[in-house]
C-alpha positions as CSV (number, residue, x, y, z in Angstrom):
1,X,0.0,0.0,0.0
2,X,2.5,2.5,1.2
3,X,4.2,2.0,-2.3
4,X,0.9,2.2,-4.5
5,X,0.5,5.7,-2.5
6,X,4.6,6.6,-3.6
7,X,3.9,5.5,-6.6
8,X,0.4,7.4,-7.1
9,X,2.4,10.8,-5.6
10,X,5.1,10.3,-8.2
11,X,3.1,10.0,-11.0
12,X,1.3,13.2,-10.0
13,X,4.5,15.3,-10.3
14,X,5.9,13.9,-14.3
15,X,3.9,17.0,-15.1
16,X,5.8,19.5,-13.0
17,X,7.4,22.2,-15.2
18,X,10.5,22.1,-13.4
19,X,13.2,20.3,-15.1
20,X,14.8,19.1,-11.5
21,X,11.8,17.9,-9.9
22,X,10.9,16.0,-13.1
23,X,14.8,14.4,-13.2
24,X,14.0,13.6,-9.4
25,X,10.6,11.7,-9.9
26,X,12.1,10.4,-13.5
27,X,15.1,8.3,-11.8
28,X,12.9,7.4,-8.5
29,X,10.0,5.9,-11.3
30,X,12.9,3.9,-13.1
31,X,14.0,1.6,-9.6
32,X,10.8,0.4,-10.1
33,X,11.6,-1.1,-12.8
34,X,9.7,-2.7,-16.2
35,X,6.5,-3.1,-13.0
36,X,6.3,0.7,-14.0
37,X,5.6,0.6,-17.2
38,X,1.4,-0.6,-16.9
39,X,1.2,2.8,-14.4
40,X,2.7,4.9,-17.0
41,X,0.9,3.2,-20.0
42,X,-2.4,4.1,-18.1
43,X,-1.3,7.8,-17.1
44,X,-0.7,8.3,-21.3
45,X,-4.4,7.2,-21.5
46,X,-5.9,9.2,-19.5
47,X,-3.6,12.7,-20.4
48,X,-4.9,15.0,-22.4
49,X,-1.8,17.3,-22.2
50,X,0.8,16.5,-25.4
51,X,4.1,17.6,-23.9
52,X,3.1,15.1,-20.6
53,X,2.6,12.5,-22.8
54,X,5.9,12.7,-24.8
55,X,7.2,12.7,-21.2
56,X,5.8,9.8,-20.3
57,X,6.6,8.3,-23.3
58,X,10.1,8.9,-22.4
59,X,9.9,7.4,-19.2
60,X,8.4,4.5,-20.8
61,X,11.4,4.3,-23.4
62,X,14.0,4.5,-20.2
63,X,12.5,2.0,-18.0
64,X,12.8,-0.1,-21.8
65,X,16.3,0.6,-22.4
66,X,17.1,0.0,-18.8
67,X,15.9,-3.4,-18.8
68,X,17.7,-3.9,-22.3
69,X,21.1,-3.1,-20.8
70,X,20.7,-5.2,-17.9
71,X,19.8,-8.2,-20.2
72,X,22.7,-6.9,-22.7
73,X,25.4,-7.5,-19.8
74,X,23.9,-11.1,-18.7
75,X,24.0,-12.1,-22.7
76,X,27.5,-10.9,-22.4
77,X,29.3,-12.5,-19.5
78,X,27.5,-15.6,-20.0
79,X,30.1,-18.6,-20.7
80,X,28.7,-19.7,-24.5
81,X,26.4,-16.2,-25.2
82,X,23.9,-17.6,-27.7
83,X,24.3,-15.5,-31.0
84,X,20.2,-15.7,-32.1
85,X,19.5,-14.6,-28.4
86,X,22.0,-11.4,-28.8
87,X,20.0,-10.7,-32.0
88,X,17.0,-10.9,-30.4
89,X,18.2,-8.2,-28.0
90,X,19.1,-5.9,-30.8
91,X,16.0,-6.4,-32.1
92,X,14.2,-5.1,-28.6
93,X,15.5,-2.1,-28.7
94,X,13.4,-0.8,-31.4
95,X,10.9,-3.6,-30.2
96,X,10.9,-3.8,-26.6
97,X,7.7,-5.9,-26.3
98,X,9.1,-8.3,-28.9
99,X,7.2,-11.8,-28.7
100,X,10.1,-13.9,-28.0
101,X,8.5,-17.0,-27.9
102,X,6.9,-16.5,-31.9
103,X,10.8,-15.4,-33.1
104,X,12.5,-18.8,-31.7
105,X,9.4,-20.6,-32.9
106,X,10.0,-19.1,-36.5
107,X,13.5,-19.9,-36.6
108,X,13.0,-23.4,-35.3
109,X,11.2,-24.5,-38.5
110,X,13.6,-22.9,-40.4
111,X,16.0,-24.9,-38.6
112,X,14.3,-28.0,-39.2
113,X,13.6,-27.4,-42.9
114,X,17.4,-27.3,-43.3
115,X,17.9,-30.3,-40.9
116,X,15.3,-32.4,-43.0
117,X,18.1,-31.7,-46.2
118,X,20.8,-32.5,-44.8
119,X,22.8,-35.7,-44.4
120,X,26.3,-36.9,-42.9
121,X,27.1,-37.4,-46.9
122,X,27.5,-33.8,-48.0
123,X,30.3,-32.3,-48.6
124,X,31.0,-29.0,-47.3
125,X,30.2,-27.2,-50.3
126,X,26.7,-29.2,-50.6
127,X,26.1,-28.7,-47.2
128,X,25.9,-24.7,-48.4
129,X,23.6,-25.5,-50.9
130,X,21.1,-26.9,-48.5
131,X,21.3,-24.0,-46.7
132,X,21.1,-21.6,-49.7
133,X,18.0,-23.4,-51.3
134,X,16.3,-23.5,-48.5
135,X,17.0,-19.5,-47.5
136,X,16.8,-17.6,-50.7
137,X,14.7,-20.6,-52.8
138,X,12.3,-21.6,-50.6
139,X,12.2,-18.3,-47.9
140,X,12.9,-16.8,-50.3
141,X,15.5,-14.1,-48.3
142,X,16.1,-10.6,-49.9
143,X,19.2,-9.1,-49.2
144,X,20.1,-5.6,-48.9
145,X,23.3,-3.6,-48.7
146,X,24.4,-1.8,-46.0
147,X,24.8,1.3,-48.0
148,X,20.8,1.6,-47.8
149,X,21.3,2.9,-44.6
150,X,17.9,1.0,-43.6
151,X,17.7,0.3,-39.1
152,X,14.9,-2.4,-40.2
153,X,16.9,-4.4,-42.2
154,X,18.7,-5.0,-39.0
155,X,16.2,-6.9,-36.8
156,X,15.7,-10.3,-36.5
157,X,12.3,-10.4,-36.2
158,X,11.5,-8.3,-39.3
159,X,13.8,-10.7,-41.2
160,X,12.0,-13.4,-40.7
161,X,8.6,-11.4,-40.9
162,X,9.2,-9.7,-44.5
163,X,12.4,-11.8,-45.8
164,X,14.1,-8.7,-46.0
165,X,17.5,-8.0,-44.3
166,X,21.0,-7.1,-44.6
167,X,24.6,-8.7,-44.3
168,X,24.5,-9.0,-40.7
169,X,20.1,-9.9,-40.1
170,X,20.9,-12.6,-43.0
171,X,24.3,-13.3,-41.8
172,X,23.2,-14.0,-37.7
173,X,20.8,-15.9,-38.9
174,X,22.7,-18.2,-41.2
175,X,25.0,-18.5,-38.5
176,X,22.7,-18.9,-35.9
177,X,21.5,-22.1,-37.7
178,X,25.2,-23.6,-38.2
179,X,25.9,-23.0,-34.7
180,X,22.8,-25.6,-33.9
181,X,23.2,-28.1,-37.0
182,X,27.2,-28.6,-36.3
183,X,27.9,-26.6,-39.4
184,X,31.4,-25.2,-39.4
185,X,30.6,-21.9,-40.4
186,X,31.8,-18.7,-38.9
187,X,32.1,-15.3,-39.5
188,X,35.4,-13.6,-40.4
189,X,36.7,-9.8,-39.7
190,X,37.3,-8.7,-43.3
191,X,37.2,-5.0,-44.2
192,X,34.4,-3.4,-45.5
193,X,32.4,-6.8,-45.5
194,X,30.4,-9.1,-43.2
195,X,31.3,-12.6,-44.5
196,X,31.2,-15.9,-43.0
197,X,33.8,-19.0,-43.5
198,X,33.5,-22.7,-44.1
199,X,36.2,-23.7,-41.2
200,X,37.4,-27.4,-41.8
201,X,40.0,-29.1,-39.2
202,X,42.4,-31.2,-40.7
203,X,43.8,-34.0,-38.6
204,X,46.9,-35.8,-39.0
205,X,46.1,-39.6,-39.4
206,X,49.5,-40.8,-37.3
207,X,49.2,-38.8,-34.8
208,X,46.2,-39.5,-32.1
209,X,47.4,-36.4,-30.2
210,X,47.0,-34.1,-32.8
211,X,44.3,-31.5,-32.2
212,X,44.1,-30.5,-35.9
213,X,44.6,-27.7,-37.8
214,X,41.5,-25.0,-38.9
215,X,41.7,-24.1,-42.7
216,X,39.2,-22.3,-44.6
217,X,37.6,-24.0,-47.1
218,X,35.7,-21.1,-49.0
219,X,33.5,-17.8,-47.9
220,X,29.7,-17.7,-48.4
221,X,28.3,-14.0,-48.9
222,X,24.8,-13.9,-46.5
223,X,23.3,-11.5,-48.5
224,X,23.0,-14.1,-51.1
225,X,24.7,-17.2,-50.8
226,X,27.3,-16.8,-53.2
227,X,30.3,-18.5,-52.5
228,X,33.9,-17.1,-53.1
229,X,37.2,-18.9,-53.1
230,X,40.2,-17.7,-51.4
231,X,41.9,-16.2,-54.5
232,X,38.6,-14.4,-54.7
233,X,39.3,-12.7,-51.1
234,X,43.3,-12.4,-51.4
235,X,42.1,-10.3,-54.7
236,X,39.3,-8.3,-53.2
237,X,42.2,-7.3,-49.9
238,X,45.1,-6.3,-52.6
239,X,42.1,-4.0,-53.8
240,X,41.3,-2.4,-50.8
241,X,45.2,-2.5,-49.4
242,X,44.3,-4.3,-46.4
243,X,47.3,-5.3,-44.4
244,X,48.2,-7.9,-41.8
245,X,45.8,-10.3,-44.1
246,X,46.3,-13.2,-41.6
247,X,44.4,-11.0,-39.3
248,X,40.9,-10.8,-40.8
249,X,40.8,-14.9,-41.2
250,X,40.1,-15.7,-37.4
251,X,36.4,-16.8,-36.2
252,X,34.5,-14.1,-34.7
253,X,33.2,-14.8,-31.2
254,X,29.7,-14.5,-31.0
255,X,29.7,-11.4,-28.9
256,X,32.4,-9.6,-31.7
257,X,29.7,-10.5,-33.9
258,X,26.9,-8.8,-32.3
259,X,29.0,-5.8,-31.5
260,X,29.9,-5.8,-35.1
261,X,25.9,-5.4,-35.9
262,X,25.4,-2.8,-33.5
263,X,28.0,-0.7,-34.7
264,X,26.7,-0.6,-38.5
265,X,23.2,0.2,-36.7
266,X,24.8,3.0,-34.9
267,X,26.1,4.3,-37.7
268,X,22.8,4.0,-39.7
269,X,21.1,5.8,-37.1
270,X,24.1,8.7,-37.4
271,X,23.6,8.9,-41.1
272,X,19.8,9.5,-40.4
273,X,20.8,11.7,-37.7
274,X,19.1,9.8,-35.4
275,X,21.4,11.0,-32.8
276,X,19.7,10.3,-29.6
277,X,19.0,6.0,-31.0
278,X,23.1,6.4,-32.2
279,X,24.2,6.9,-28.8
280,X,22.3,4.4,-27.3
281,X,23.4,2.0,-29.4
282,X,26.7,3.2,-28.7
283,X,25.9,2.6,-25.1
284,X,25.4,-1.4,-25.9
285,X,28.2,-1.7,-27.4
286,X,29.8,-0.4,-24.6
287,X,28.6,-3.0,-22.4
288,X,29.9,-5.7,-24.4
289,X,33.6,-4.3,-23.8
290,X,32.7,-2.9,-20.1
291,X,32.2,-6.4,-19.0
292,X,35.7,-7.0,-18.9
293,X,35.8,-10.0,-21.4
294,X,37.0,-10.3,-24.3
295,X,34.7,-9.7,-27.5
296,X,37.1,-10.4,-29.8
């Protein structure tokens, strides 16, 4: 009771025209938490008064983005961070009451459309074209570049709503599906580009102790599915002048990949001049490095 009557007495004051009180009542509303959020929802309702609502709606963005960060960080010092699960949080922050359960269950019969094709026959490069056919054939995917400078194309759950998407929507979900079918694919840090790597692990035959050794068999673009060779890449970094080439051939973790998305979003949002959604972005990624492990 005594805090419905705090609460009540708080929500009374989001309309007083001093800046301080409102900072006051703004931070004690957030320790509430996301419980908040149904109180302020009502109060929009019933207001008649614009600027109050756009305050409210910013309290209702804040207690949002508070609750994103917190899950950010969790995502992020977790031992194995799931990649579809860290695209799932990019995706709430321009859908914070994204229906979770509907996105994995959407991604689970991709998963087991591609499953259904595949077979411990294939070889690596048929493996890819399971994966391609059933994506771009049968999903039908639409890629986009990045240069479109389009946030949407970004989120995992408009992905699979529309089929439309970008390097990195396309890309976490192609990867997201190797990481649960045992498909060595990986993304890879080259310049410029977000493209992913079939890894295969040699072994030694005479030697049991042997722990292999990683080579890349080809590249596979996720806007589309093509697949390069590496004299396509070697040509494509003598273009650009990339140096230290052995550095752009290691796996990304799955948090460098994520961090890798949100910094094209930021940037997206800075070319709109969406500078307020740029920062915040900014302010995820941030967490992701804050956490003292390595994203790399």
């Amino acid at each position: 009771m005594q805090q419905n009557k705090e609460i009540s007495a708080l929500l009374t004051l989001i309309d007083d025209p001093d800046d301080e009180v409102f900072d006051t009542v703004a931070e004690k509303l957030l320790n509430y938490g996301k419980e908040i959020i149904p109180n302020l929802e009502h109060l929009w309702e019933v207001t008649e008064d614009q600027a109050v609502q756009e305050r409210i709606e910013v309290l209702i963005h804040r207690v949002h983005f508070q609750d994103l960060q917190h899950d950010f960080m969790e995502w992020g010092r977790s031992k194995h961070p799931e990649l579809l699960r860290g695209a799932i949080l990019v995706a709430r922050y321009q859908f914070p009451d994204l229906n979770v359960p509907a996105i994995l269950s959407q991604f689970d019969q991709v998963r087991r459309n591609v499953w259904l094709e595949l077979n411990n026959y294939l070889t690596a490069l048929e493996q890819v074209n399971v994966f391609n056919s059933i994506l771009y054939n049968y999903y039908k995917l639409q890629g986009h570049e990045l240069t479109e400078r389009e946030p949407k194309h970004f989120f995992i759950n408009q992905v699979l709503e529309s089929k439309q998407g970008n390097a990195y929507s396309f890309g976490v979900l192609y990867l997201a599906l190797c990481e649960l079918l045992d498909i060595p694919i990986f993304a890879i840090d080259l310049p410029r580009q977000f493209v992913m790597a079939y890894v295969d692990t040699l072994h030694h035959f005479y030697s049991p102790d042997d722990e292999g050794v990683q080579q890349i068999q080809f590249y596979v673009d996720p806007i589309n599915g093509m697949v390069y060779t590496q004299k396509d890449v070697d040509t494509y970094l003598r273009k650009i002048n990339a140096h230290d080439k052995d550095l752009y051939f290691t796996p990304l973790t799955s948090k460098r990949v994520i961090f890798k998305m949100l910094e094209e979003l930021s940037l997206c949002y800075r070319y709109r001049r969406e500078e307020t959604k740029a920062d915040e972005i900014q302010q995820l990624m941030r967490l992701l490095v804050d956490d003292n492990t390595d994203i790399v």
